[in-house]
C-alpha positions in Angstrom: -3.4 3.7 -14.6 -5.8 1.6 -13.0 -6.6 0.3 -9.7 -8.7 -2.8 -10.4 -7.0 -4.5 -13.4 -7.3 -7.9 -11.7 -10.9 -7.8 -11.2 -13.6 -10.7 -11.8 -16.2 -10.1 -14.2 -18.5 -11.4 -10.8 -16.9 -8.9 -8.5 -16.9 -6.0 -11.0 -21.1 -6.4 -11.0 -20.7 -6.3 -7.7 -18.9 -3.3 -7.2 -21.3 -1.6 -10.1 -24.0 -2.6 -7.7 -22.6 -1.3 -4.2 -21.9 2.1 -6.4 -25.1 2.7 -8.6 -23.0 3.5 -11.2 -24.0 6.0 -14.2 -21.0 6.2 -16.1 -20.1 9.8 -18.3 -18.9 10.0 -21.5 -15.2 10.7 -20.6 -15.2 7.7 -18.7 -16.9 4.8 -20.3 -13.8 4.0 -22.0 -12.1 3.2 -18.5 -15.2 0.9 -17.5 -14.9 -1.0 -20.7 -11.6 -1.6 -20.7 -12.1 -3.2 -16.7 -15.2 -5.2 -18.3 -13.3 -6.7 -20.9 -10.4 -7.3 -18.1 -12.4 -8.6 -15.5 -14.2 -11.2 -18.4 -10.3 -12.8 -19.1 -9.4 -12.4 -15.0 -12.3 -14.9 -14.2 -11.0 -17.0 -16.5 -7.5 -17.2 -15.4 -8.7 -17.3 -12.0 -10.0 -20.3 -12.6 -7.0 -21.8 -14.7 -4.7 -20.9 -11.6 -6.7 -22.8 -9.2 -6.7 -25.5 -11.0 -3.0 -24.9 -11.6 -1.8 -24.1 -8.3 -4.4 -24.0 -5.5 -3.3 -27.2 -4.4 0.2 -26.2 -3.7 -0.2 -23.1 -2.6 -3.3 -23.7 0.1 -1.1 -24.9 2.5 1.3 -22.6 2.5 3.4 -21.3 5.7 3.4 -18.0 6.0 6.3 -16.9 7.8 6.4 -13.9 9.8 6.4 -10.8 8.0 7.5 -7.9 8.8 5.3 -4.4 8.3 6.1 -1.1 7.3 3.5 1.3 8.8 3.2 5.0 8.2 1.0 7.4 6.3 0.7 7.9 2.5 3.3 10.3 1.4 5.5 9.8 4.7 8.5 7.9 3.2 6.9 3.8 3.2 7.8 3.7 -0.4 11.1 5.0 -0.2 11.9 2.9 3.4 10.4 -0.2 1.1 12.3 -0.2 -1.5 15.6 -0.1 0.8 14.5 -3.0 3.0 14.4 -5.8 -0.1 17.4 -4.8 -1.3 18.3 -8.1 1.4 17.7 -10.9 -0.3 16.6 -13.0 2.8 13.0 -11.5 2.5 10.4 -10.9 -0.2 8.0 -8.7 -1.2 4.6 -8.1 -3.3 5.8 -6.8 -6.5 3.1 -4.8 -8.7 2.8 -7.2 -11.2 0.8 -9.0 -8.1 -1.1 -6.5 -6.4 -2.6 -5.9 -9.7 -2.9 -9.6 -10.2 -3.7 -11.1 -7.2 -6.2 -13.8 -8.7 -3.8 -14.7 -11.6 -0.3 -13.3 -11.1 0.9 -17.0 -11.1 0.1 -17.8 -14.5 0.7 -14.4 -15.1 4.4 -14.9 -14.4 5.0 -18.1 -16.4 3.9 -16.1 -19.5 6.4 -13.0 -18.4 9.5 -15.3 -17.8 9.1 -15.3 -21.5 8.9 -11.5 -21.8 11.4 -10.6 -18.9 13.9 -8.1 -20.8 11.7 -6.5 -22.3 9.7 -5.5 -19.6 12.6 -4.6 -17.5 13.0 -1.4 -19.6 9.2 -1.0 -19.5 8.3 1.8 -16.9 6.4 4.6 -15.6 6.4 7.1 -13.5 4.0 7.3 -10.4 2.3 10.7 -10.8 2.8 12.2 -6.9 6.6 11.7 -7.0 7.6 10.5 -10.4 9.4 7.2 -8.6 10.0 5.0 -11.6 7.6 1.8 -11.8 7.8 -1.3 -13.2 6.3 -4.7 -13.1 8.7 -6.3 -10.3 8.5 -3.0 -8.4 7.7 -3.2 -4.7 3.9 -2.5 -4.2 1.0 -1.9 -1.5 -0.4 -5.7 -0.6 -3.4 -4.1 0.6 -4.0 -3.0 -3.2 -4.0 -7.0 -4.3 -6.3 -7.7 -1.0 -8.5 -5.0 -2.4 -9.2 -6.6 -5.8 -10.2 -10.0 -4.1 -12.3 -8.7 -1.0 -13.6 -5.6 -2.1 -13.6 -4.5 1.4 -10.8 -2.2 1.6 -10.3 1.9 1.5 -8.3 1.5 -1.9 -11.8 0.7 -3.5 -12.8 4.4 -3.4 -9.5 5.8 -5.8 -12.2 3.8 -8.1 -15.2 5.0 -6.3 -14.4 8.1 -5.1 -17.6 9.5 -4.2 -18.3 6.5 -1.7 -15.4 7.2 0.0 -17.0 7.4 3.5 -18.7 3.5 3.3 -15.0 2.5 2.4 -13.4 4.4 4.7 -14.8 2.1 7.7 -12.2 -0.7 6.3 -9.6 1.1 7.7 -10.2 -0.2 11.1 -13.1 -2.6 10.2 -14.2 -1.0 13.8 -17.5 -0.3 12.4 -17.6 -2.8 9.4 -20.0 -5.6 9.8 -18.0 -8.7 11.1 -18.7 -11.1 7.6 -16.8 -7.4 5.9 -13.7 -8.4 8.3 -14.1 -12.2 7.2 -13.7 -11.8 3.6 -10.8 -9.4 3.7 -8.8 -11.5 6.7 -9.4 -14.5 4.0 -8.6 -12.4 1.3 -5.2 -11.2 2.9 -4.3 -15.0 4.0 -4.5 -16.2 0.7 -3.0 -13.6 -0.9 -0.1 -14.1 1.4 0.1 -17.8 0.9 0.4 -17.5 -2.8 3.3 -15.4 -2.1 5.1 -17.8 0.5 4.7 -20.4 -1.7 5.8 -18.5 -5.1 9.2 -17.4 -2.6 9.5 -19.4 0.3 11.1 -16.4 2.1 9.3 -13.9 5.0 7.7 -11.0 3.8 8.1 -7.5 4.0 5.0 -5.4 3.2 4.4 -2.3 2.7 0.6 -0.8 2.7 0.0 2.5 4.7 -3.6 1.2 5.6 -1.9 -1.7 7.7 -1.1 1.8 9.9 -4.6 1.5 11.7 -4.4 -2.3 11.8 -1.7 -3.0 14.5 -4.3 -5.2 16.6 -5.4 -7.3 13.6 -2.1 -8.0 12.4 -0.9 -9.1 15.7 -3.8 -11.5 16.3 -3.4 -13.3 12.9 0.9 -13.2 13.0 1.7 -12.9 16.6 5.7 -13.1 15.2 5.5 -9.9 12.9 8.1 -7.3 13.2 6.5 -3.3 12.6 8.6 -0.5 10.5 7.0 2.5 11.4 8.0 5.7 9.4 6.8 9.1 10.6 6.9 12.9 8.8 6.2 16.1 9.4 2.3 16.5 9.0 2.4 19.8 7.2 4.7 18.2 4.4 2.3 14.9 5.1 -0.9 16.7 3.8 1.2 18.6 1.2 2.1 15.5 -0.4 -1.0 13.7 0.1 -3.1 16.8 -1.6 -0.5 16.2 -4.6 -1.2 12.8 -5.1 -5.2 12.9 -4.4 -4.6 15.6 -7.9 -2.9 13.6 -9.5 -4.0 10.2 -8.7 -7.6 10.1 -8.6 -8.0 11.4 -11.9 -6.7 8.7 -13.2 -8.0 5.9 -11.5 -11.5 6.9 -11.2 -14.9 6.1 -13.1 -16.7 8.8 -11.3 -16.0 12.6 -10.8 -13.6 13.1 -7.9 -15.3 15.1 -5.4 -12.2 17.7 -5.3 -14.2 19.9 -2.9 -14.0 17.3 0.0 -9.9 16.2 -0.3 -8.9 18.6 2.6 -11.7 16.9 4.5 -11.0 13.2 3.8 -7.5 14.0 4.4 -7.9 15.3 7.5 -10.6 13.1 8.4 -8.2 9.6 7.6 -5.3 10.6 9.0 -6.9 10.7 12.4 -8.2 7.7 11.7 -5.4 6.4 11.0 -3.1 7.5 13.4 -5.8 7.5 16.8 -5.9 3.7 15.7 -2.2 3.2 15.4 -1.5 5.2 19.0 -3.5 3.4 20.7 -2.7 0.5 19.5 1.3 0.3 19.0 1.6 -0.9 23.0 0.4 -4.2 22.0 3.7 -5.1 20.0 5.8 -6.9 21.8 9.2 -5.2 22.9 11.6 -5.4 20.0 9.5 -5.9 17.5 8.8 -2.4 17.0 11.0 0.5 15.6 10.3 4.3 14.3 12.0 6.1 13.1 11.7 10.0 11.2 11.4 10.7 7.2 13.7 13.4 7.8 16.3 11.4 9.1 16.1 8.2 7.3 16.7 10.7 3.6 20.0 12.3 5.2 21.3 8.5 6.9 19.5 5.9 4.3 22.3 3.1 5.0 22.6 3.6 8.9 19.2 3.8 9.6 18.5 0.4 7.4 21.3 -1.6 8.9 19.8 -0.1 12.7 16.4 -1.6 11.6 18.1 -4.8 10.8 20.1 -4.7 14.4 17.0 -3.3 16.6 14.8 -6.0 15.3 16.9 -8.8 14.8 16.5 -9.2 11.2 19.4 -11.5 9.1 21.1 -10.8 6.1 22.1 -7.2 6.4 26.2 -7.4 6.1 25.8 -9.7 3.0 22.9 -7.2 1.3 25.4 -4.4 2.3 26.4 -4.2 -1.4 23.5 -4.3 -3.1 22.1 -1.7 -1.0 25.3 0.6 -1.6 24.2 -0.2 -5.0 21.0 0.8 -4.7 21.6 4.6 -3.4 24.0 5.4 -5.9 21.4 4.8 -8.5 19.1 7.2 -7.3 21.7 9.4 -5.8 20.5 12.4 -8.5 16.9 11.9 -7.4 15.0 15.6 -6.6 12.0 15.5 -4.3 8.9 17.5 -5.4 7.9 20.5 -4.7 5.1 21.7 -3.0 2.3 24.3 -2.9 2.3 26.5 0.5 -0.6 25.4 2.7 -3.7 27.6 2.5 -4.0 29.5 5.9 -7.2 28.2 6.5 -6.5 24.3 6.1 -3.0 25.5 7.8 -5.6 26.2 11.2 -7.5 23.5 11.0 -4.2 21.2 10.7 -3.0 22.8 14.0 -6.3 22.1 15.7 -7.2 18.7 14.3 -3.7 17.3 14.1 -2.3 18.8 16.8 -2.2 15.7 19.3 0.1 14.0 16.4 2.7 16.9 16.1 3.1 15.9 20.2 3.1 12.8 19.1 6.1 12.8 16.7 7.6 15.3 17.9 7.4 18.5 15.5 6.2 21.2 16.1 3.0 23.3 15.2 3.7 26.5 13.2 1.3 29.7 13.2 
C-alpha cells in the first residue's frame, strides 16, 4: 500500500532530494518499486496531455461540495453515503493514485472492469473494503502532483513537521500555496470534465482550509462531521500503527505519534473554528458521528434539505441499498487511553470538547 504510486520519475528526485534519503534494507524494495512507477507515470503523463489536455483545460468546475472533519471522525463513512445520489461525483481511488494518468488509465480498465470489481482490500485502521472506484481523499491526488501537501510525510515520516505547514499553508512560502492551488484546479478539472457533474470531496486536510476553499469556489457547500476526541485520538493512534508501516520508506518515528496527533488536531481544528464564520449561511451543516451511525438515512436526506442539494428522493433507493449491505458491519475496537496522554488530551484539547459539545472525563 502505497501513497505515491502516481509519481513522476522528476518529482520522485525531487522528493529524494527535500528528504536526504538513505534507504535500509527492509525498504529498498518499496523505493524501487516507486522508481520503476514513477519512470512509466512520466510517460503516461505525457501521453494524457497530449490525449486530453486540450479538453479538459477548460473545464468548469462546478461547485463542490466538502466534507470536513478529522481523520477517524466518520468523513469516510459520511462519503460514501453522500454519492450514493447520482447527481454528484466523486474522486474515486483509482484517481487519487493516478492523478497524472488516471485518464488513460481508465480506457485500459473499461477493458478490465469485472474483474476488478471483485478486486479488493481492506484499509488497515477499520478494515472498510477498497476497491478501485472507491470514494477517496482528493487531497491524496493533489499530493502526488504538488508535493506540497501533509499526506507527503505517510511517505516521509520523519519530516513530518516541514509538511505539516501545508495544512494551513499559513506559514508555507507563497510559490508552496501556488503549486498546490494549481495542482488542486487541475486535478478538479480533469474530473469535471471526465463527469460533468459537481463534486463531492472528501479530504480531512480541507478541515483547516475553509478560507482557501471559499476564495477559489465562493458557491461550495461544507459537510462537517464531528466525534468524540477521546475515540478521535484512539482511532487515529490505530491507523498511524497500522498505516505508516506500510506506506513509509523511512522508520516511523513511533515515539512522536501522541505528539503529532495532538499537535495537528489543533491545527486543524483552531483553523477550522476560526474560520467556519466565513461560510455563507446555508451552506454549512454539522452534524455528530454518534448520531449520523444510529440515523444514517435521516441525517443524509437533512443534509440534502439544509443545504439545498437535488436528487435525494430519487437516490432514496440506492441509498436504502446501500445500508443493508453493510448492515453486519462491526466497528473496531480500541485500546484504553494511557492516563498520561488521557491529561494532556483534557488540557490540550479541551477548548474542542466545548466546542462540540462532549464532555471531558478524569
Amino acid at each position: 500500500m502505497d501513497a505515491l504510486l502516481g509519481i513522476t520519475y522528476e518529482d520522485w528526485l525531487k522528493l529524494h532530494k527535500e528528504n536526504k534519503l538513505t534507504f535500509k534494507l527492509k525498504y529498498l524494495r518499496r523505493a524501487l518499486f516507486l522508481i520503476l512507477l514513477s519512470r512509466q507515470n512520466s510517460k503516461g503523463k505525457k501521453r494524457e496531455e497530449e490525449q486530453f489536455g486540450p479538453l479538459y483545460e477548460n473545464a468548469e468546475i462546478q461547485p463542490p461540495v466538502f466534507i470536513l472533519g478529522h481523520w477517524r471522525s466518520g468523513t469516510t463513512m459520511l462519503h460514501t453515503l453522500m454519492i450514493q445520489n447520482p447527481v454528484f461525483t466523486y474522486a474515486n481511488a483509482l484517481q487519487i493514485s493516478h492523478p497524472h494518468t488516471f485518464l488513460i488509465r481508465e480506457e485500459r480498465v473499461k477493458r478490465q472492469i469485472d474483474k476488478l470489481k471483485k478486486q479488493s482490500y481492506k484499509r488497515p485502521m477499520d478494515n472498510i473494503k477498497v476497491q478501485f472506484d472507491s470514494p477517496g481523499e482528493d487531497e491524496n491526488g493533489i499530493a502526488i502532483m504538488s508535493l506540497r501537501s501533509p499526506v507527503i510525510s505517510w511517505t516521509f515520516p520523519r519530516n513530518e513537521h516541514f509538511y505539516a505547514r501545508y495544512h494551513t499553508f499559513k506559514e508555507a512560502p507563497q510559490e508552496d500555496f501556488e503549486k498546490w492551488k494549481k495542482a488542486l484546479l487541475l486535478f478538479y478539472k480533469k474530473l469535471s470534465w471526465r463527469y460533468n457533474k459537481p463534486l463531492i470531496l472528501k479530504s480531512p486536510v480541507h478541515t483547516a482550509r475553509v478560507k482557501i476553499l471559499l476564495e477559489l469556489f465562493p458557491q461550495a457547500k461544507f459537510i462537517h462531521i464531528y466525534r468524540n476526541p477521546y475515540r478521535v485520538y484512539q482511532s487515529t493512534r490505530k491507523l498511524y500503527d497500522s498505516l505508516l508501516p506500510l506506506t513509509s520508506l523511512q522508520e516511523p518515528p513511533t515515539e512522536q505519534y501522541d505528539d503529532i496527533i495532538i499537535r495537528n488536531y489543533r491545527i486543524i481544528y483552531d483553523a477550522y473554528l476560526q474560520e467556519k464564520s466565513l461560510i455563507p449561511q446555508g451552506h454549512l451543516i454539522e452534524l455528530p458521528y454518534e448520531s449520523l451511525v444510529k440515523d444514517k438515512m435521516g441525517w443524509v436526506e437533512r443534509i440534502h434539505r439544509e443545504l439545498d442539494l437535488p436528487g435525494f428522493e430519487e437516490a432514496r433507493p440506492k441509498l436504502q441499498d446501500y445500508l443493508n449491505s453493510i448492515a453486519d458491519y462491526k466497528k473496531n475496537d480500541h485500546k484504553p487511553i494511557d492516563p498520561a496522554i488521557k491529561s494532556r488530551l483534557n488540557s490540550e484539547w479541551a477548548d474542542y470538547f466545548k466546542a462540540f459539545g462532549y464532555a471531558i472525563e478524569n
